[in-house]
C-alpha positions in Angstrom: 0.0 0.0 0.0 1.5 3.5 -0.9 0.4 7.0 0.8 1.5 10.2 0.0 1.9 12.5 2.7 2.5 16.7 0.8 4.5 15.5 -1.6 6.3 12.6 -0.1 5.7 9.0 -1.4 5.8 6.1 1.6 4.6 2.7 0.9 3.8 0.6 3.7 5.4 -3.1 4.0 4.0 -4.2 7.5 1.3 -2.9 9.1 -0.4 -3.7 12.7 -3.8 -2.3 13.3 -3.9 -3.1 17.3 -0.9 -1.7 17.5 -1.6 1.3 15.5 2.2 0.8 14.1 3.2 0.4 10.3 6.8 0.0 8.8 6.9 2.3 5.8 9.3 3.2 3.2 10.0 6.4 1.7 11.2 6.9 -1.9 15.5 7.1 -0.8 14.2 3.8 0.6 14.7 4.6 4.3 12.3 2.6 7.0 10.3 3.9 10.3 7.9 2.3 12.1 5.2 4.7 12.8 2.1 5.8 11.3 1.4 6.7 7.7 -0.3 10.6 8.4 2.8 10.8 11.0 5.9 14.2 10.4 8.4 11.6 9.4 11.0 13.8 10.8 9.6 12.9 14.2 10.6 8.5 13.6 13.5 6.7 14.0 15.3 4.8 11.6 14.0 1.1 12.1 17.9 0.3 12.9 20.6 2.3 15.0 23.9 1.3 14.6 27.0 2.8 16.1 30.0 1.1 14.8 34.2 2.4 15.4 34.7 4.7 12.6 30.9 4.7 12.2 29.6 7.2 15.0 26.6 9.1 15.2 25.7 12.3 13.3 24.5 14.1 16.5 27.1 13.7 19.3 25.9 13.4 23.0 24.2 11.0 25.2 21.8 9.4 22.8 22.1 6.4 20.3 19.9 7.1 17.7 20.7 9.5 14.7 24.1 7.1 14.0 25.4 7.2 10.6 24.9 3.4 10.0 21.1 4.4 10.5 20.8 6.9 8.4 22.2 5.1 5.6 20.3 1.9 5.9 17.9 1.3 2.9 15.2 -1.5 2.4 16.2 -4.8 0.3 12.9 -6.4 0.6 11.2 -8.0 3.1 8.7 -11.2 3.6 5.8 -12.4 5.6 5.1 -15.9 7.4 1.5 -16.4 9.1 0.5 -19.5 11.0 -2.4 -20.0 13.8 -0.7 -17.8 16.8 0.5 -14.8 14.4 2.6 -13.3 12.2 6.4 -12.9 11.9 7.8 -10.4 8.8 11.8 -10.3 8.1 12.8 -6.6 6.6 15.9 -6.4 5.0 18.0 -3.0 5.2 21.8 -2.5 3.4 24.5 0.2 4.2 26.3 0.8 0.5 29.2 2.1 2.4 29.8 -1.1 4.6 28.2 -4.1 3.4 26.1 -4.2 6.6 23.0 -5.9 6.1 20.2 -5.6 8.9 17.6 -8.0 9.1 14.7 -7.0 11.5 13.1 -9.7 12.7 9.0 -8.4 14.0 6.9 -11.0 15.6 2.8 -9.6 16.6 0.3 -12.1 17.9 -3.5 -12.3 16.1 -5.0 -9.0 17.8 -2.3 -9.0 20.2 -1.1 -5.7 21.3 2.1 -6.6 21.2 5.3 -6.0 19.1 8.8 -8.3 19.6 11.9 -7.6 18.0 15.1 -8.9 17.2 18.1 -7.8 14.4 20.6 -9.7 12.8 23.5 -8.7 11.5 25.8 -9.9 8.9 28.7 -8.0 7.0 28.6 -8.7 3.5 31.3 -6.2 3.1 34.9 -6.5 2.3 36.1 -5.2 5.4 36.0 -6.1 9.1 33.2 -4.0 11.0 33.5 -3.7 14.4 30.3 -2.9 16.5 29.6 -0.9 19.1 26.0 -0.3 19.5 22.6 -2.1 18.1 19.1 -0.9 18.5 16.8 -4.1 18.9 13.3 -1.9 18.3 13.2 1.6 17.9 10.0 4.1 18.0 9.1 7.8 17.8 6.8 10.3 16.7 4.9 9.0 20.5 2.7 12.0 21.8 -0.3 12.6 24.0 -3.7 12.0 23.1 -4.6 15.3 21.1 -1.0 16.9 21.4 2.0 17.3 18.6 -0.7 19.1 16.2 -1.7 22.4 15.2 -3.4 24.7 17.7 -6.7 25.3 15.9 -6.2 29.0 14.3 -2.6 29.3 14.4 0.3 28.0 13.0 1.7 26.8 16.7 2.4 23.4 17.4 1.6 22.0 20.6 3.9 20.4 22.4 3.8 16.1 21.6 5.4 15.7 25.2 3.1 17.4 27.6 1.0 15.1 28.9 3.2 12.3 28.7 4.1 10.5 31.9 7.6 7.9 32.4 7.2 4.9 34.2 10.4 3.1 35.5 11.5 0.5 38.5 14.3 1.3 40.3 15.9 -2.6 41.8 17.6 -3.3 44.3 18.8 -6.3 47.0 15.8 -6.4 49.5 14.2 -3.5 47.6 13.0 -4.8 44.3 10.1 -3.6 42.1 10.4 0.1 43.3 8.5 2.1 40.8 8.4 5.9 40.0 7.0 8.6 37.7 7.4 11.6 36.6 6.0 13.9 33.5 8.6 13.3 30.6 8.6 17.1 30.3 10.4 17.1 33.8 13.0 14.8 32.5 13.7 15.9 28.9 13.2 19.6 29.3 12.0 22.0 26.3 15.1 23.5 25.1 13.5 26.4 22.7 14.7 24.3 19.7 13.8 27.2 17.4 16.6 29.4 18.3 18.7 26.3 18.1 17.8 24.6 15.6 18.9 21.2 16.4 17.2 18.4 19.1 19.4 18.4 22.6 21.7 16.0 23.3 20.5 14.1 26.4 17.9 11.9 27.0 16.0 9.6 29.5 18.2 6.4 29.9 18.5 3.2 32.0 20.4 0.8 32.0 22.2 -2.7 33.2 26.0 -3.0 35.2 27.4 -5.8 35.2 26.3 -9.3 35.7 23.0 -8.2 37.5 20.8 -7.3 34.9 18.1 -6.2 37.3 20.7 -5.1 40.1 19.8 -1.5 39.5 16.6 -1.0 37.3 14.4 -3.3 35.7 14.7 -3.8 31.8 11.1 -2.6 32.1 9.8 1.0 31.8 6.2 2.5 29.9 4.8 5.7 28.7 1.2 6.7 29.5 -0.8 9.7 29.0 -4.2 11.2 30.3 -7.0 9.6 28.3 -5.1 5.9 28.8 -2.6 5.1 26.3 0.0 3.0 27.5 3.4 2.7 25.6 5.1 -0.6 27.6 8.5 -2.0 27.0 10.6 -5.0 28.0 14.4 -5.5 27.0 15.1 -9.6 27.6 19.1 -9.9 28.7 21.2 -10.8 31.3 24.1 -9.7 29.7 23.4 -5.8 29.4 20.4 -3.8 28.6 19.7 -0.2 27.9 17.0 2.2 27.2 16.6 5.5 26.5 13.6 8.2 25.5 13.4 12.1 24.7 12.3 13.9 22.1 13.0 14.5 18.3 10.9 16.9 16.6 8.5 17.9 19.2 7.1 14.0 19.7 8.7 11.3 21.9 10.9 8.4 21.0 11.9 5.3 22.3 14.6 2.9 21.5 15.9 -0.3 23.1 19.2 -2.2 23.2 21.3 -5.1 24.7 25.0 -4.1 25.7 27.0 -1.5 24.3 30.3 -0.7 24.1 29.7 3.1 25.9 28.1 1.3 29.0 28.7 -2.4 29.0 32.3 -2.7 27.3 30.3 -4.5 24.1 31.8 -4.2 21.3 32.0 -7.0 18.2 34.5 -7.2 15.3 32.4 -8.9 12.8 34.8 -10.0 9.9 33.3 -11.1 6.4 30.6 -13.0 6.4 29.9 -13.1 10.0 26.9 -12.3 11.8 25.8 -10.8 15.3 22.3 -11.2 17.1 20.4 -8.8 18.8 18.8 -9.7 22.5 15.0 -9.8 21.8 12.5 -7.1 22.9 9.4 -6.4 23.3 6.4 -2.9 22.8 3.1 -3.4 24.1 0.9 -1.0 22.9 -2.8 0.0 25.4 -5.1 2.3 23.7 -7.4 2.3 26.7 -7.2 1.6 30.3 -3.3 2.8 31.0 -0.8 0.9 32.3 -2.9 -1.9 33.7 -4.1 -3.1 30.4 -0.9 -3.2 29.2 0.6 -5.4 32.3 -1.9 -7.6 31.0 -1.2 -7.7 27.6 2.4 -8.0 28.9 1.4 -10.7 31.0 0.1 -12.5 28.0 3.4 -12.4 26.0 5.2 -13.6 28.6 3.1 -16.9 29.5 3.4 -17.1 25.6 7.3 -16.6 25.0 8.9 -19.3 27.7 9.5 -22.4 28.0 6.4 -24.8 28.7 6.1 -27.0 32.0 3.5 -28.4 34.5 4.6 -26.3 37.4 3.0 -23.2 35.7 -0.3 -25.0 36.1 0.2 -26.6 39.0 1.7 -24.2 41.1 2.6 -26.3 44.3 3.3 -24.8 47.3 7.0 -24.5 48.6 8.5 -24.8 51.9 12.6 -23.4 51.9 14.2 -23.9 55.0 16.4 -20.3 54.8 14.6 -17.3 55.6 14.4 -16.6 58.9 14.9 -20.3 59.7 17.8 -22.9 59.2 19.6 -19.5 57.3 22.1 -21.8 55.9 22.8 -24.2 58.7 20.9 -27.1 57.9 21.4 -30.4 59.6 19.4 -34.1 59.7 18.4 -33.0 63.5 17.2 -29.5 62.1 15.3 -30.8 59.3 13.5 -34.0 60.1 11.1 -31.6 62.5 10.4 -29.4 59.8 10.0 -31.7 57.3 6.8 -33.1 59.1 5.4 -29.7 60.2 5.9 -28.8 56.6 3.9 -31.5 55.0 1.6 -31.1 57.7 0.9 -27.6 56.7 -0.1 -29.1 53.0 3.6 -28.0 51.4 4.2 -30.0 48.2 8.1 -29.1 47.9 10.5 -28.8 50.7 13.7 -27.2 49.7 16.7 -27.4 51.7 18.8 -24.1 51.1 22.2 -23.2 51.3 24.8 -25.2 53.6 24.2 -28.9 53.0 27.4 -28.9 51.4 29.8 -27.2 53.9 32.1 -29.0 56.5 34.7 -26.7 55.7 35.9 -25.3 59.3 36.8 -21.4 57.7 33.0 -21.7 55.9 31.9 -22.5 52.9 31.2 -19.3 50.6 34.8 -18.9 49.5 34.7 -23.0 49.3 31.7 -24.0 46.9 31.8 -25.9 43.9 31.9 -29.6 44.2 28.4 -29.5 45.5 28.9 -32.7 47.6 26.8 -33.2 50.9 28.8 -32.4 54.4 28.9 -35.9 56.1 28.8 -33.8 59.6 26.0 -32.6 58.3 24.1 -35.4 57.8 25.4 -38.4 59.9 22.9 -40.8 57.8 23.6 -39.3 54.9 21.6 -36.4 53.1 20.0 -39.3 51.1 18.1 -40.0 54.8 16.8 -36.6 54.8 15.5 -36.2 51.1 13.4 -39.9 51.4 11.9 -38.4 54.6 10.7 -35.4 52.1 9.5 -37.9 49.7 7.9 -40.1 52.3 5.5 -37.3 54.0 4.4 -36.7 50.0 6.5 -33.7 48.8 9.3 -32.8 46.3 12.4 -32.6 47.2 15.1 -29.5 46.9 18.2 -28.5 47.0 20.1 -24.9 46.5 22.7 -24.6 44.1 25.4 -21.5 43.0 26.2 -23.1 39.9 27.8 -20.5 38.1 30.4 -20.1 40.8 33.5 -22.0 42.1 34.9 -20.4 45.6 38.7 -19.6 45.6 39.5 -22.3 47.9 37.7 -24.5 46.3 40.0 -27.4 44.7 38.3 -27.1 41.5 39.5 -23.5 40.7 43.2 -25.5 40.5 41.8 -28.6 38.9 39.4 -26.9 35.8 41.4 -25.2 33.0 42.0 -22.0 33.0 40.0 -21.5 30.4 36.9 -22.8 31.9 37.0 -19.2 34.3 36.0 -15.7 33.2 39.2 -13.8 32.9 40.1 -10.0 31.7 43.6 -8.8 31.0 44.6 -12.4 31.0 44.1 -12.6 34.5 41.1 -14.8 36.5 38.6 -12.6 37.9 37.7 -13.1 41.6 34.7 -11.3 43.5 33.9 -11.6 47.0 35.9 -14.9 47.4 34.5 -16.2 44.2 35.8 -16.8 40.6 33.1 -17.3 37.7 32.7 -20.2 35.3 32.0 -19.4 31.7 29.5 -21.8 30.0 30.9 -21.7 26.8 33.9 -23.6 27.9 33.3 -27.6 27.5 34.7 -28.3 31.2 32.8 -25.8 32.6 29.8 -27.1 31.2 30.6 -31.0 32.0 31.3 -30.4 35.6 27.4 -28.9 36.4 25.8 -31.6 34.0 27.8 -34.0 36.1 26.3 -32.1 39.5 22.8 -31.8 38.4 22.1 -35.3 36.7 24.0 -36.8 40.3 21.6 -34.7 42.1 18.0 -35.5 40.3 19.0 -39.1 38.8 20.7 -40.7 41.6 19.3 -38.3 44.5 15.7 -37.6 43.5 15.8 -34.0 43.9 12.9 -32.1 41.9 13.4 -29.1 42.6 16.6 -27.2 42.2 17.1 -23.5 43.4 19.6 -21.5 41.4 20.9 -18.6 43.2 23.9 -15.5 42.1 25.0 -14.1 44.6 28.3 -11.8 43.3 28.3 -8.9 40.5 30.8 -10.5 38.3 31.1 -7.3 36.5 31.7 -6.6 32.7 32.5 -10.2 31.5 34.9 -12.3 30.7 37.4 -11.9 27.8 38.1 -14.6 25.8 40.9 -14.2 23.6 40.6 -11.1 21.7 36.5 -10.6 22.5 35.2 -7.7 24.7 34.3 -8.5 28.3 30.8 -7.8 27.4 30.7 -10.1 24.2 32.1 -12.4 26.6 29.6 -12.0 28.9 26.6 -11.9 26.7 28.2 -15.4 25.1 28.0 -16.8 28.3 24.7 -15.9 29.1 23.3 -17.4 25.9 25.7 -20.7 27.3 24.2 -20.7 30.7 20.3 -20.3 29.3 21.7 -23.4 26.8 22.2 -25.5 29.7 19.7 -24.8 31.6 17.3 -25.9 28.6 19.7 -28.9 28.5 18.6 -29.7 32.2 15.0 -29.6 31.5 15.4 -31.7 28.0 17.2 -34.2 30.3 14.9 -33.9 33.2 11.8 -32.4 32.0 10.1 -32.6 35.1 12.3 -30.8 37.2 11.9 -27.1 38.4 14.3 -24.4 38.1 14.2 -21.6 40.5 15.7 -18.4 39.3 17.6 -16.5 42.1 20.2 -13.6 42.0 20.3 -12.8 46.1 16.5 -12.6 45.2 15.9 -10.6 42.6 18.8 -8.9 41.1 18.5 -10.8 37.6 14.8 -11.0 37.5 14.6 -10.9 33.6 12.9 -12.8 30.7 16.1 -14.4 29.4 16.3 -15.9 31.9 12.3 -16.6 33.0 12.0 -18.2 29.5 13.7 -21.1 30.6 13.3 -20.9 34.5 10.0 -22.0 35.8 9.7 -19.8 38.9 11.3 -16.7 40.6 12.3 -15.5 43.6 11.3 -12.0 44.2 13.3 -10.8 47.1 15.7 -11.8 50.3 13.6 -9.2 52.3 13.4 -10.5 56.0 11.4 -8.1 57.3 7.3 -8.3 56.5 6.8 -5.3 57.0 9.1 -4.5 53.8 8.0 -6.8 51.5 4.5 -5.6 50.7 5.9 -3.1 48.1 7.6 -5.6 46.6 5.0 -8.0 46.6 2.0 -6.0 45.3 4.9 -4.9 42.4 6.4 -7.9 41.6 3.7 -9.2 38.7 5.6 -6.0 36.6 8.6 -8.5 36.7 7.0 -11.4 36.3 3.9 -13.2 35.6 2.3 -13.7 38.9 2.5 -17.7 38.6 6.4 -17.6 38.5 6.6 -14.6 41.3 7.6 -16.7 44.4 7.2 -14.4 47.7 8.6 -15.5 51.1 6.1 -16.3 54.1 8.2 -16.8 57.3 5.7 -17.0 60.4 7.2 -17.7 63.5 5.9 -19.3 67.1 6.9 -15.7 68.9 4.1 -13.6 66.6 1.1 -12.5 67.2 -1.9 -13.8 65.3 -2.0 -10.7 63.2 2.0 -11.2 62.5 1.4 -14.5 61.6 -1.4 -13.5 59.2 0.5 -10.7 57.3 3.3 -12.4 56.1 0.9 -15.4 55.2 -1.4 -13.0 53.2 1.8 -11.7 50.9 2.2 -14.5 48.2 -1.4 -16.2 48.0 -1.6 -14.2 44.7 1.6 -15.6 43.5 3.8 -18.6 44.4 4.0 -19.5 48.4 7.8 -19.5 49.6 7.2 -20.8 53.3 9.4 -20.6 55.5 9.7 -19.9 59.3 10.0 -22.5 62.8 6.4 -23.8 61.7 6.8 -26.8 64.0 7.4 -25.1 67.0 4.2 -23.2 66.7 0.9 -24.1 69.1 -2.5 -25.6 67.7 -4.0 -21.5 67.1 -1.1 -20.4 64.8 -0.4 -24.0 63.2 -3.9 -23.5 62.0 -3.8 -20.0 60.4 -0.8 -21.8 58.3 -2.7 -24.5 57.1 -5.7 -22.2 56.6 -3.8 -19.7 54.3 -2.4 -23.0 52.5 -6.3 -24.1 51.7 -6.8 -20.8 50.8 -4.1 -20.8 48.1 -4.9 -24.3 46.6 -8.4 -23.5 46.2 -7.7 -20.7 44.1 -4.9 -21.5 42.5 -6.1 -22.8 39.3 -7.0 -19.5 38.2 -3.6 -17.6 38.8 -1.8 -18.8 35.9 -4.4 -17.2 33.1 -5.1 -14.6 35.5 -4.3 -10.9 34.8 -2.8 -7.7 37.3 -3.9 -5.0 37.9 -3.7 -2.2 40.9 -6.5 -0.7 41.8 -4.2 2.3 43.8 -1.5 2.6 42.0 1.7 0.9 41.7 3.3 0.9 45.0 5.4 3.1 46.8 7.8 2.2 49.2 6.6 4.0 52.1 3.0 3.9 51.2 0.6 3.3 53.9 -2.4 1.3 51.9 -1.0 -0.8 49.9 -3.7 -2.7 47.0 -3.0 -5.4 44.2 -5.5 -7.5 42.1 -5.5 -10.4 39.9 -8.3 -10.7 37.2 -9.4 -14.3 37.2 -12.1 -16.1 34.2 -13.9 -16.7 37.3 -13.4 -14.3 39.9 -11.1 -11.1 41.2 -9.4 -11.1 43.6 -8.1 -8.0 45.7 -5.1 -8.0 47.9 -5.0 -4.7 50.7 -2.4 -4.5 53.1 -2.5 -2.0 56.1 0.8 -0.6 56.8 1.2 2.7 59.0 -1.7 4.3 57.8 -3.8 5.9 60.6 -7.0 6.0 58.2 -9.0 2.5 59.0 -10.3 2.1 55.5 -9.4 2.5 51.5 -11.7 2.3 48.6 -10.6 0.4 45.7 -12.2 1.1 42.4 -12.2 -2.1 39.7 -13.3 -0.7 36.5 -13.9 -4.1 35.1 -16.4 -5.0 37.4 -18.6 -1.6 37.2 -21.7 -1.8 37.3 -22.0 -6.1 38.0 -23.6 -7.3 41.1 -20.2 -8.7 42.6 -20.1 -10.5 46.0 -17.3 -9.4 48.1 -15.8 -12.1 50.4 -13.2 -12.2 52.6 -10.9 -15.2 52.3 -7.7 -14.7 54.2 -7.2 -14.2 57.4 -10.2 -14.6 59.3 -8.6 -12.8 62.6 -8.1 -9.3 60.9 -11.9 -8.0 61.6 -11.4 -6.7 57.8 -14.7 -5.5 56.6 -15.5 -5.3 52.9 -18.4 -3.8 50.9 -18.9 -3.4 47.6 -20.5 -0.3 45.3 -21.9 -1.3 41.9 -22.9 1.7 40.1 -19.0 3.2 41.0 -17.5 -0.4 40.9 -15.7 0.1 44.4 -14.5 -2.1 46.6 -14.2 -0.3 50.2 -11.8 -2.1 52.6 -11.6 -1.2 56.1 -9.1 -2.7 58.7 -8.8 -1.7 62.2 -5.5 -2.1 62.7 -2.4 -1.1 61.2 0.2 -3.9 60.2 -2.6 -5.9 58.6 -3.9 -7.9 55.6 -6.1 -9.1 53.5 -7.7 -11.1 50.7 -10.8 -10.6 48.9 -12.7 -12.7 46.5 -15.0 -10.3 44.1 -17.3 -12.7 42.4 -20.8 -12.8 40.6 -23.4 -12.4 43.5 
């Protein structure tokens, strides 16, 4: 299909109605994604590329207008449909390199979704060596009736008012941690008249190190007033970036994996050879703001990873850690909890870090073999995991496979090779050296662990922690430390799919000292995630009510850690937490009397009956995304059946919140209170208004509520 917009010919090679997006081509045979009527000086060029000798034509902080870009023209491009959607392959060439870019975009039937991924190959006659690669790029983004002429005048209103940035800030015990602010407060009008040129800044944030979610999340959105929602997810744990401002008086957005400026990426592609992209993905709301698009978000996710049974299944998980065993587990320690456990309805029971350590100076500098610690277990570990099985549930174990401790006698007896190293030298970090995937020992030596731990032991479950910041990478020879990095990041996610090939009824747990590499690489492949190491529940709310941002909420494992020395309402707060997500229990649970015991068991009921409608279930946040300090804290999951409403009570001195659930305006809804039944929470719902009003008398307190038809 071909438009003319004045006197500019564009044809259009890929369009998306849902989205609202096309790819179009003008006559020099430059491509945008945008739409047809749009100022094309207001897009981006479908591919940025900064590459040495190749730089940008703009110089500052951002990445787009590169002279790679600007030069890339369309080839051709082709379509494949099937049942679930459509994937179209556009092919752009630079005449003065050779570089050819093929943009891979992947939409769903109706979905309101767009992923992308580029490959590159140099089919030039000289080495190129890369610095920077957009994965998807957008602009001419503006407000709902902004970035047009002002009736009567010849003014243009300005595309970024009314615009509002969404990013998570991430950190160790304080993950999830969203903020806002109008775009216009962050990219600031510059009077670009008397300049005539865009600024040089923009909005940006991005990865360090080997924590991909150690400082942000690769998540962030763009709303405005009337409901539009602009939400985007970069899928690496090997370096991310994103960054938005303005060009031309509308928004842009672009999104990339590592680059050489902020990861130390950078890759010499000779003749002939190629370089992938990390994927990404847009979602695109026209009504209902960010909430709609968590959903559709929500969606994509559950569609893009890896299938299993524990995504239907959701079984309930006891870990012996948190505020328990805390990595000093022993036979005599564990047999108690074991029953108490089962007794509580626990389908897994995971026994954390220390079975391995008999080492007198401690085990965190010492890890790697991933042997039990005879001391330990004076039966045998093999004892303890058939007392799991016995009493009906899976058993765990906890494993730091990526690391070998530097006292550990496999850092002398595996190659050199086998460790990440820079400057020729091995890298160590807080007692710790790092094994890179790609190397063949490396690799051998956790097959070796793992198929010893589920084939001979029986283990089911395995918990994969990261616990160190390895930093850039690893460099290999002549790479960069963030190719190397990135290469053993696609290596480690190998493996893992090697595990579940092998073992296809085992379950991964992802873990990076909770959530510091809580990412969709990486829960592609994992089945479930742990959201935090926060011990203190009066913390974790925040966290909890934000965590289905990260992940989808049947993969968001939150810690429950009740103890015999709480009160009843203790007790019942922490319990509350995960029954919209995946229970982590933890906590002295045998020690506790009759009255306590039974608000365990009656929180796990509570979860197994509604269960089966988490995993198709969508979030939503009927106050807001969280803050950290906020007093009322509310989070929702819309069920095919039901919804359900969680409220927590934190400092607030009002006694009450109303909640309003647009989907369920105007329906005569029941409101029922299903956990706890000792926080005298009262609930009553408006059906012209579609409000939910929660009141609870006393601070430090939770609840769950079941909305359904009345």
């Amino acid at each position: 299909m071909t438009s003319v917009v004045g006197t500019v010919e564009r044809s259009r090679i890929w369009s998306h109605p849902a989205l609202g997006l096309h790819a179009l081509v003008d006559a020099a045979g430059a491509v945008r994604l945008g739409a047809p009527d749009q100022d094309w000086a207001r897009l981006v060029p479908l591919v940025e590329v900064t590459a040495t000798g190749h730089g940008r034509m703009w110089s500052g902080e951002r990445f787009i207008e590169t002279a790679i870009g600007d030069r890339l023209t369309y080839r051709d491009h082709e379509t494949v449909r099937d049942g679930s959607g459509d994937r179209t392959t556009i092919r752009l060439t630079d005449p003065v390199t050779g570089l050819l870019a093929e943009v891979t975009l992947e939409t769903g039937v109706d979905a309101g979704f767009l992923r992308s991924r580029v490959r590159l190959v140099n089919e030039g006659a000289e080495p190129l060596r890369l610095e920077s690669v957009t994965t998807l790029t957008l602009g001419g983004i503006t407000s709902s009736g902004a970035g047009s002429p002002v009736a009567g005048s010849s003014v243009v209103d300005d595309g970024l008012d009314g615009l509002t940035l969404h990013w998570a800030d991430n950190d160790w015990l304080a993950e999830c941690r969203w903020r806002q602010a109008e775009l216009r407060d962050e990219v600031v009008p510059l009077s670009r008249f008397a300049h005539g040129r865009e600024g040089r800044g923009c909005f940006e944030r991005y990865s360090q190190g080997s924590w991909s979610t150690g400082r942000h999340l690769p998540v962030a959105a763009l709303t405005d007033r009337e409901g539009n929602a602009w939400l985007w997810q970069i899928e690496s744990s090997a370096g991310w970036r994103f960054e938005t401002g303005e060009r031309e008086g509308a928004a842009y957005v672009a999104l990339f994996g590592p680059s050489d400026a902020h990861h130390q990426w950078h890759q010499l592609l000779a003749p002939g050879e190629e370089f992938h992209t990390v994927p990404a993905v847009l979602v695109r709301a026209g009504t209902g703001g960010l909430d709609a698009a968590f959903g559709t978000l929500t969606d994509y996710r559950r569609g893009i990873r890896r299938d299993h049974p524990d995504h239907r299944t959701l079984p309930v998980i006891y870990n012996d850690y948190m505020n328990t065993l805390n990595g000093d587990p022993t036979t005599e320690r564990l047999l108690p909890l074991i029953e108490a456990a089962a007794a509580a309805g626990a389908e897994v029971f995971v026994i954390d870090a220390g079975w391995y350590d008999d080492d007198a100076q401690g085990w965190w500098d010492s890890v790697g073999a991933w042997e039990p610690a005879p001391n330990r277990f004076p039966g045998g570990i093999q004892e303890v995991l058939d007392a799991i099985t016995k009493r009906g549930m899976t058993p765990g174990l906890w494993l730091e496979p990526e690391v070998v401790g530097v006292r550990s006698p496999l850092a002398r007896t595996l190659p050199p090779e086998a460790f990440f190293r820079r400057g020729g030298l091995r890298v160590t970090e807080h007692g710790r050296h790092h094994l890179d995937l790609r190397h063949p020992a490396a690799r051998a030596h956790l097959d070796e662990v793992v198929d010893r731990l589920v084939g001979e032991w029986g283990v089911g479950y395995l918990k994969l922690d990261y616990n160190i910041n390895i930093g850039p990478g690893t460099e290999n020879g002549t790479e960069s430390a963030g190719a190397g990095l990135l290469g053993h990041h696609r290596a480690h996610l190998d493996w893992m799919a090697g595990l579940l090939d092998r073992h296809p009824r085992l379950v991964l747990e992802n873990c990076g000292s909770g959530g510091l590499r809580m990412d969709y690489a990486q829960l592609a492949v994992s089945q479930i995630q742990s959201t935090s190491d926060q011990q203190d529940p009066l913390r974790y709310p925040p966290i909890t009510a934000a965590a289905a941002t990260a992940a989808t909420p049947e993969q968001a494992a939150v810690w429950a850690y009740p103890q015999p020395d709480q009160t009843f309402d203790e007790i019942a707060f922490t319990l509350t937490g995960p029954l919209l997500g995946r229970i982590h229990l933890s906590g002295f649970i045998n020690l506790m009397d009759d009255e306590q015991f039974g608000l365990v068991r009656s929180a796990v009921s509570v979860y197994k009956e509604i269960r089966g409608e988490i995993g198709t279930a969508h979030p939503f946040w009927p106050l807001g995304l969280p803050g950290w300090e906020d007093g009322w804290i509310a989070q929702g999951l819309r069920g095919a059946e039901s919804t359900y409403v969680m409220v927590w009570r934190r400092t607030s001195d009002d006694t009450g919140r109303t909640l309003t659930v647009p989907h369920l305006r105007g329906a005569s809804v029941r409101a029922t209170v299903l956990y706890p039944g000792t926080s005298d929470a009262g609930v009553e719902w408006d059906v012209a208004e579609g409000q939910l009003t929660v009141s609870l008398p006393r601070t430090d307190t939770a609840v769950l509520v079941r909305l359904s038809a009345g």
